[in-house]
C-alpha positions in Angstrom: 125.9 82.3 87.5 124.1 82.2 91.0 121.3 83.4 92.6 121.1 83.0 96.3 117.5 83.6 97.9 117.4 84.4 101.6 114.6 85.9 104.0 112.1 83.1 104.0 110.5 81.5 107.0 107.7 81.4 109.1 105.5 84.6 110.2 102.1 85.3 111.7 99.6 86.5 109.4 99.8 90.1 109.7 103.2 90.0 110.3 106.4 91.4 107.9 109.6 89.9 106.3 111.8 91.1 104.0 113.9 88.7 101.1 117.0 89.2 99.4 118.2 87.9 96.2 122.3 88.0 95.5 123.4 87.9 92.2 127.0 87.1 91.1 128.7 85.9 88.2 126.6 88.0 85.5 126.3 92.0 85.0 123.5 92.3 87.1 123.0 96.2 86.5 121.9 94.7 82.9 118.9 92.7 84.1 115.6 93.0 85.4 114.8 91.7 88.1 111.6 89.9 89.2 110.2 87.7 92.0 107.8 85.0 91.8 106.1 82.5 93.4 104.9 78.5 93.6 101.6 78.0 96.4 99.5 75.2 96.4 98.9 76.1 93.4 102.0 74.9 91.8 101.9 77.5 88.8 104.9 79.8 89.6 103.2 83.4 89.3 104.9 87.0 88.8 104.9 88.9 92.3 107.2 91.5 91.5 109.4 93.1 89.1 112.3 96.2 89.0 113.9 97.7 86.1 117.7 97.4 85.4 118.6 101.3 86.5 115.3 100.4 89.8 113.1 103.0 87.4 110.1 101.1 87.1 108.4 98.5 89.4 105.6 96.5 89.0 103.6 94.2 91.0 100.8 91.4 91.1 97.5 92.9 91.9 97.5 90.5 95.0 100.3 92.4 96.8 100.2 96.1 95.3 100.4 98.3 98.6 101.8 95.3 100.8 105.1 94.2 98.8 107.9 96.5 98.0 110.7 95.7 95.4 114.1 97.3 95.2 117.9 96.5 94.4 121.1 97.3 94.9 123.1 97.9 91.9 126.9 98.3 94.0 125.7 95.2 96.1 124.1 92.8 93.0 121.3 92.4 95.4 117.1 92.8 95.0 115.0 92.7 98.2 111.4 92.0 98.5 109.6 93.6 101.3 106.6 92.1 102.1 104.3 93.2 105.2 100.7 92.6 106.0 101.2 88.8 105.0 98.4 86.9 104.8 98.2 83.4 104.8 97.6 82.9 101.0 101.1 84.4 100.7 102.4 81.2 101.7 104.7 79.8 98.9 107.9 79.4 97.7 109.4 82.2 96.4 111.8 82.5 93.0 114.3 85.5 92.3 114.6 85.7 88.3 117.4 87.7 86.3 116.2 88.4 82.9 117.9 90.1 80.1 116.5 90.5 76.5 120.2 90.4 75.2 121.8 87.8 77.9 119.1 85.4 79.3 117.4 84.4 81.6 118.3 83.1 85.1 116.7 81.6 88.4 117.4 81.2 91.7 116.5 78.3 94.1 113.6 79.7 95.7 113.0 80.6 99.4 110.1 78.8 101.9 107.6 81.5 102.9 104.8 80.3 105.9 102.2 82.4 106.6 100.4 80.9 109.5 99.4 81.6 113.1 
């Protein structure tokens, strides 16, 4: 089982990136799919989350209007869309697979730097 975050790096404030999670070695269409993330604060924190079929989305209060989840079923793949970043978006960020049947799995996380 992998997950394989990509997308992070350094932006302006203001500025937009966009993540991607791969899955591969579990039936990713079965699992729902979240993003979190570790600041300064060191508590990892739900961002994000997507249904298994992409029906439902929901998001952290911080980043409703800003973020955007979605995934690729044919491609085992979940993007994060993030624009107007501020600096207090800085922190690592954490792709999760989670299944009530299956388990639950992480990736290794992705540096995001909001800073001018």
């Amino acid at each position: 089982v992998q997950l394989v975050e990509s997308g992070g790096g350094l932006v302006q404030p203001g500025g937009s990136l966009r993540l991607s999670c791969a899955a591969s070695g579990f039936s990713f269409s079965s699992y729902t799919m979240t993003w979190y993330r570790q600041g300064s604060w060191k508590e990892r924190k739900l961002v994000a989350g997507i249904s298994s079929a992409g029906g439902t989305t929901d998001y952290a209060d911080s980043v409703k209007g800003r973020f955007t989840i979605s995934r690729d079923n044919g491609k085992n793949t979940v993007y994060l869309q993030m624009n107007s970043l501020k600096p207090e978006d800085t922190a690592v960020y954490y792709c999760n697979a989670w299944s009530h049947y299956y388990g639950n799995y992480w990736g290794q996380g992705t540096q995001v730097t909001v800073s001018s």
